[in-house]
PDB file as gemmi writes it, atoms N, CA and C in Angstrom:
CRYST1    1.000    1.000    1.000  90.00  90.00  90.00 P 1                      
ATOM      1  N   UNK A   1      43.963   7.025  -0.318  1.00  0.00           N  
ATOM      2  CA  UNK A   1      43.218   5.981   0.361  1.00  0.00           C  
ATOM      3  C   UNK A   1      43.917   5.582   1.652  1.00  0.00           C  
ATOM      4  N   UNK A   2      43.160   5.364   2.150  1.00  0.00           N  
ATOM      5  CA  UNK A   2      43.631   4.848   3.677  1.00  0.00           C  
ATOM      6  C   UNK A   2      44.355   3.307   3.495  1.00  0.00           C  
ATOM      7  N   UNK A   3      44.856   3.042   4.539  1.00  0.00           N  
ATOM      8  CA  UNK A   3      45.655   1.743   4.129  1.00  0.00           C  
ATOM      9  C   UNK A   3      44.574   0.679   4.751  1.00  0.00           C  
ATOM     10  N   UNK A   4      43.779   0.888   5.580  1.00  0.00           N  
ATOM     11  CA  UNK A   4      42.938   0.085   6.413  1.00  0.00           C  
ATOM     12  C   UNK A   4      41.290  -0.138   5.392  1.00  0.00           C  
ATOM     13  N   UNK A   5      41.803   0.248   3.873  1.00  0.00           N  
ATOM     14  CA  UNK A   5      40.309   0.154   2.844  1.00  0.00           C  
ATOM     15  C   UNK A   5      40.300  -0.863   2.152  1.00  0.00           C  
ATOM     16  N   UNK A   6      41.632  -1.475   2.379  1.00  0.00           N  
ATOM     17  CA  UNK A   6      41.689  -2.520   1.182  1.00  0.00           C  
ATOM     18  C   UNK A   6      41.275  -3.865   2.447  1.00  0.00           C  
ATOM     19  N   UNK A   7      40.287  -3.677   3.215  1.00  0.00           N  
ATOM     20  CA  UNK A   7      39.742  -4.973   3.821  1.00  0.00           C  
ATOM     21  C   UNK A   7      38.365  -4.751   3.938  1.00  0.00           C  
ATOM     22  N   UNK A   8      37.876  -3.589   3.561  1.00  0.00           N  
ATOM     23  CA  UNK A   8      36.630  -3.203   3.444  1.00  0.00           C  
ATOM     24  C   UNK A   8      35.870  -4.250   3.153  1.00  0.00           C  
ATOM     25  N   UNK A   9      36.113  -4.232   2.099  1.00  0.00           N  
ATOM     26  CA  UNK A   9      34.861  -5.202   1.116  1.00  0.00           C  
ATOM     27  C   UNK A   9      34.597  -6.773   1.327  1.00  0.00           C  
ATOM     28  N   UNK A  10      36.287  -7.172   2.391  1.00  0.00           N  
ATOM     29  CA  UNK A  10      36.010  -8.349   2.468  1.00  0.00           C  
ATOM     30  C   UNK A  10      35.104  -8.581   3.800  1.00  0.00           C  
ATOM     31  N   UNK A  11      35.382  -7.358   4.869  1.00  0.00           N  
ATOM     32  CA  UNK A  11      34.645  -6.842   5.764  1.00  0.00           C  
ATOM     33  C   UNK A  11      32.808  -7.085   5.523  1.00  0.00           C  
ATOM     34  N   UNK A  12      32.924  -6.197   4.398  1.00  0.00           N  
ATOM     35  CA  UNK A  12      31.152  -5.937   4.091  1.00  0.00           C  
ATOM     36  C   UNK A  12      30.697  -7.077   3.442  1.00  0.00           C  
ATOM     37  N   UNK A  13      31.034  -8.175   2.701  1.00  0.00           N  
ATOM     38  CA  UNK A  13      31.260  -9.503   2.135  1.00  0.00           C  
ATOM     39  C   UNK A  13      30.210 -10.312   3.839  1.00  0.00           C  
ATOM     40  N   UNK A  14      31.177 -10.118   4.572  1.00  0.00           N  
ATOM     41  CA  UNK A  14      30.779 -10.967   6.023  1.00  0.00           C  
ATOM     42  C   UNK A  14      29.114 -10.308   6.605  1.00  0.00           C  
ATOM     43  N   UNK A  15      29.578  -8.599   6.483  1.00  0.00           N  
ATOM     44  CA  UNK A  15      28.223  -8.696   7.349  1.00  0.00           C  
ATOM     45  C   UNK A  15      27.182  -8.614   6.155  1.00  0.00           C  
ATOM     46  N   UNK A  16      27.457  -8.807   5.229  1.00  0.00           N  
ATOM     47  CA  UNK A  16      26.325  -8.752   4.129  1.00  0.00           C  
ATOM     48  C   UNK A  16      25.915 -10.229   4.064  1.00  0.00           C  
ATOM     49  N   UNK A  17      26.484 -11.232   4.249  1.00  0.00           N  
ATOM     50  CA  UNK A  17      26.381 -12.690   4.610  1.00  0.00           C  
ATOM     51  C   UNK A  17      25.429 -12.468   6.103  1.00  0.00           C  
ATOM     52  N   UNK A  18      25.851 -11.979   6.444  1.00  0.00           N  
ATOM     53  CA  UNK A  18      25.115 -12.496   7.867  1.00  0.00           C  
ATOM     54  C   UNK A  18      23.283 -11.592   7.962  1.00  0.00           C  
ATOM     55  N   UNK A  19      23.770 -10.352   7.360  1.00  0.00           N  
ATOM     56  CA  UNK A  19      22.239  -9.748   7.296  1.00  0.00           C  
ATOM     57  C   UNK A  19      21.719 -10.633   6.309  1.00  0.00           C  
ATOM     58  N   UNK A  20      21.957 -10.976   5.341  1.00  0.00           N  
ATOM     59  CA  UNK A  20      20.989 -12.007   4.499  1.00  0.00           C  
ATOM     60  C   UNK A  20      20.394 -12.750   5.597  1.00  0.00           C  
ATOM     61  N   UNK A  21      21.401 -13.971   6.130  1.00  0.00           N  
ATOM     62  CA  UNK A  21      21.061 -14.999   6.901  1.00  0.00           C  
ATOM     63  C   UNK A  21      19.853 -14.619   8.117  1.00  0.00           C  
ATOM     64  N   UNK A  22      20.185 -13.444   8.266  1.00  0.00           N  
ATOM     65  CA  UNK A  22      19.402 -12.714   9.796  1.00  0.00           C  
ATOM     66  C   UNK A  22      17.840 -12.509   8.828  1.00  0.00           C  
ATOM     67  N   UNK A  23      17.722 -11.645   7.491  1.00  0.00           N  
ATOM     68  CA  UNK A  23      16.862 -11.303   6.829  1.00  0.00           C  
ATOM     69  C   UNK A  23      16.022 -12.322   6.635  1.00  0.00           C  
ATOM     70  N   UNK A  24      16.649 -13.457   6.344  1.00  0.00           N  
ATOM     71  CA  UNK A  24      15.741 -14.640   5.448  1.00  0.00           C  
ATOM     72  C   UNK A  24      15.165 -15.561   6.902  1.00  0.00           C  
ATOM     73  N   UNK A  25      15.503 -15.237   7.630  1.00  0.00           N  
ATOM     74  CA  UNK A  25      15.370 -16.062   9.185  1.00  0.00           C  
ATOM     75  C   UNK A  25      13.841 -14.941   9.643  1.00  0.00           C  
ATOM     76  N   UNK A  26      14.383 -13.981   9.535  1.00  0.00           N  
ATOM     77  CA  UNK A  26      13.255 -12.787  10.081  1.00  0.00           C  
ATOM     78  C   UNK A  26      11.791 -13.052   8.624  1.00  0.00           C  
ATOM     79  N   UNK A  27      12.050 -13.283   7.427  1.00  0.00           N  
ATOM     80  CA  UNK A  27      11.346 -13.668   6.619  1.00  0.00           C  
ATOM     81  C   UNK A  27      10.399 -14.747   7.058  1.00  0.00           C  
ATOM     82  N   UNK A  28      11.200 -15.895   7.094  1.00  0.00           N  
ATOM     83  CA  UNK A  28      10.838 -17.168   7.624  1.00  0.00           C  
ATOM     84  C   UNK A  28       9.771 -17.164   8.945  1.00  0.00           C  
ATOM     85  N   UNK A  29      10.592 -15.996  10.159  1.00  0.00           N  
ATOM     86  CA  UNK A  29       9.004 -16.416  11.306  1.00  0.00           C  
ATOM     87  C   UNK A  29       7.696 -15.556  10.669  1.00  0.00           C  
ATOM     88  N   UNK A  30       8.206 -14.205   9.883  1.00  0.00           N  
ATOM     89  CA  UNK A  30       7.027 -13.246   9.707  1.00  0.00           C  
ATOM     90  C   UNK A  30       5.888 -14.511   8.722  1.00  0.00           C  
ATOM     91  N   UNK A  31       6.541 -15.333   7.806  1.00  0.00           N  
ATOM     92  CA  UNK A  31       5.704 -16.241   6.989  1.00  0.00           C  
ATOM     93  C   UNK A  31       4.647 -16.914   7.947  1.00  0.00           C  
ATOM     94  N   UNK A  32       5.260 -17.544   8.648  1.00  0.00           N  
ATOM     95  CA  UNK A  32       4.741 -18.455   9.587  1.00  0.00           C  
ATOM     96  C   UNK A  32       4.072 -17.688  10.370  1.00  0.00           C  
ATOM     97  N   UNK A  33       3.805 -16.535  10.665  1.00  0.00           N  
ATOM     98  CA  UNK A  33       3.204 -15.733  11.917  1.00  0.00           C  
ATOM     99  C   UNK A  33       2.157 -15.496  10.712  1.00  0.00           C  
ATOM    100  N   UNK A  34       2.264 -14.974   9.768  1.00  0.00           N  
ATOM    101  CA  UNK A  34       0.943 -14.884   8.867  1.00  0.00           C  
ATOM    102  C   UNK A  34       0.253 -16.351   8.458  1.00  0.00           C  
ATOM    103  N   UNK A  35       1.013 -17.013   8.548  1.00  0.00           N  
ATOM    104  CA  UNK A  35      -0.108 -18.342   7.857  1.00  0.00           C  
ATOM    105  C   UNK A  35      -0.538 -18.724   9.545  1.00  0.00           C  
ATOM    106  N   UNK A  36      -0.085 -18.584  10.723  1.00  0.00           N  
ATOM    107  CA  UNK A  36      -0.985 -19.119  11.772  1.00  0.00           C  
ATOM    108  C   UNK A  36      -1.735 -18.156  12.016  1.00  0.00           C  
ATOM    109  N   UNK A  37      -1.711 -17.067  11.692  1.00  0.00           N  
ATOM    110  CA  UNK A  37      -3.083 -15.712  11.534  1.00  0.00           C  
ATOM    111  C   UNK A  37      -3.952 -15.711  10.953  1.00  0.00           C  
ATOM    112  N   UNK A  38      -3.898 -16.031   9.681  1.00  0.00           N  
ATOM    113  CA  UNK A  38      -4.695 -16.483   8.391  1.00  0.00           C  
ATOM    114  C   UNK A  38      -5.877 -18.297   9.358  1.00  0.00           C  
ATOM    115  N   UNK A  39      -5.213 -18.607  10.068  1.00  0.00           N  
ATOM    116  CA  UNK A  39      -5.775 -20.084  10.270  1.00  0.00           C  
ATOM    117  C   UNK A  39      -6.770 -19.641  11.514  1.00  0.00           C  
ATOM    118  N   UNK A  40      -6.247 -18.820  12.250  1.00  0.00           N  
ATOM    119  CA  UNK A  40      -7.247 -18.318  13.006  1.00  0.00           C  
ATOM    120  C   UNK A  40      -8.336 -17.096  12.681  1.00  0.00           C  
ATOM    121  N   UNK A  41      -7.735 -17.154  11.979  1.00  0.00           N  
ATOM    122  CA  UNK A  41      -9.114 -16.097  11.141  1.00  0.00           C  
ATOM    123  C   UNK A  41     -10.526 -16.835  10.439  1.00  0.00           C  
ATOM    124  N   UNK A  42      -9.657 -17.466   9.670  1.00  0.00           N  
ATOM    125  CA  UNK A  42     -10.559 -18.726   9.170  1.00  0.00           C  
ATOM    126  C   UNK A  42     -11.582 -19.502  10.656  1.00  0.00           C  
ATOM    127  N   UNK A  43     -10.744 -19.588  11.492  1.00  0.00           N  
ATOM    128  CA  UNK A  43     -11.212 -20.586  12.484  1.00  0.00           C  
ATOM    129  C   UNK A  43     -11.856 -19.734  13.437  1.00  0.00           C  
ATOM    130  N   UNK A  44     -11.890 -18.300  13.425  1.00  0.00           N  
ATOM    131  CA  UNK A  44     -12.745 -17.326  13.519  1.00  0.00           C  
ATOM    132  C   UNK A  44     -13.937 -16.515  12.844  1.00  0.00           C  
ATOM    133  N   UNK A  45     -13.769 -16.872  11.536  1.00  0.00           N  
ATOM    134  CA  UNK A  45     -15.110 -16.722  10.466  1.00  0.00           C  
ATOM    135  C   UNK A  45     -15.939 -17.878  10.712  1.00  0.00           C  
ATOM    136  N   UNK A  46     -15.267 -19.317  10.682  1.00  0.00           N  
ATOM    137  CA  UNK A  46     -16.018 -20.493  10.930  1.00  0.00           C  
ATOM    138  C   UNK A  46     -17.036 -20.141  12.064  1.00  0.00           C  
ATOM    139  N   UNK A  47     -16.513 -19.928  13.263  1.00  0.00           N  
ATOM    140  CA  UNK A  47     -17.336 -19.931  14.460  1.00  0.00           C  
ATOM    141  C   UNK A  47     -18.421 -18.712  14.071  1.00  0.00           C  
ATOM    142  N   UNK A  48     -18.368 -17.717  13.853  1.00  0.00           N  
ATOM    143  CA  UNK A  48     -19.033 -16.861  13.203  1.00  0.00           C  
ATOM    144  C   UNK A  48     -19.974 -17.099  12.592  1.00  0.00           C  
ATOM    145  N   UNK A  49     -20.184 -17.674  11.574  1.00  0.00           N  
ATOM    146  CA  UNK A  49     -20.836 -18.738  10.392  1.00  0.00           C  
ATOM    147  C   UNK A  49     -22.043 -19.189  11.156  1.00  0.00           C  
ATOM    148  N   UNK A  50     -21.122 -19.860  12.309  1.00  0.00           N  
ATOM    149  CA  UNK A  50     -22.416 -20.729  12.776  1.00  0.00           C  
ATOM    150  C   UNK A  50     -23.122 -20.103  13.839  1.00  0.00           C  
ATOM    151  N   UNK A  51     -22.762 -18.997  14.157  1.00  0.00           N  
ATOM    152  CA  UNK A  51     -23.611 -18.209  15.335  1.00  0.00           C  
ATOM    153  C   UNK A  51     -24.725 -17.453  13.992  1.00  0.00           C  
TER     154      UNK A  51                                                      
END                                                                             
């Protein structure tokens, strides 16, 4: 083993912390980009409706 392995994990520990944080953030706008899609759809069937 290399001598530079035994920091690995505390290494991958960090960026595995941070891709979560990045993941659940990228989660968070895609949610919100579908529920204001969903509202204009609706608010695009509505108008529809009444033509």
């Amino acid at each position: 083993m290399c001598c530079g392995s035994h920091n690995m994990p505390r290494n991958e520990n960090i960026n595995s912390e941070n891709q979560n944080k990045a993941d659940k953030e990228r989660l968070n706008r895609l949610e919100t980009e579908v529920k204001d899609t969903k509202r204009m759809i609706e608010g695009l069937k509505d108008k529809f409706d009444e033509v």
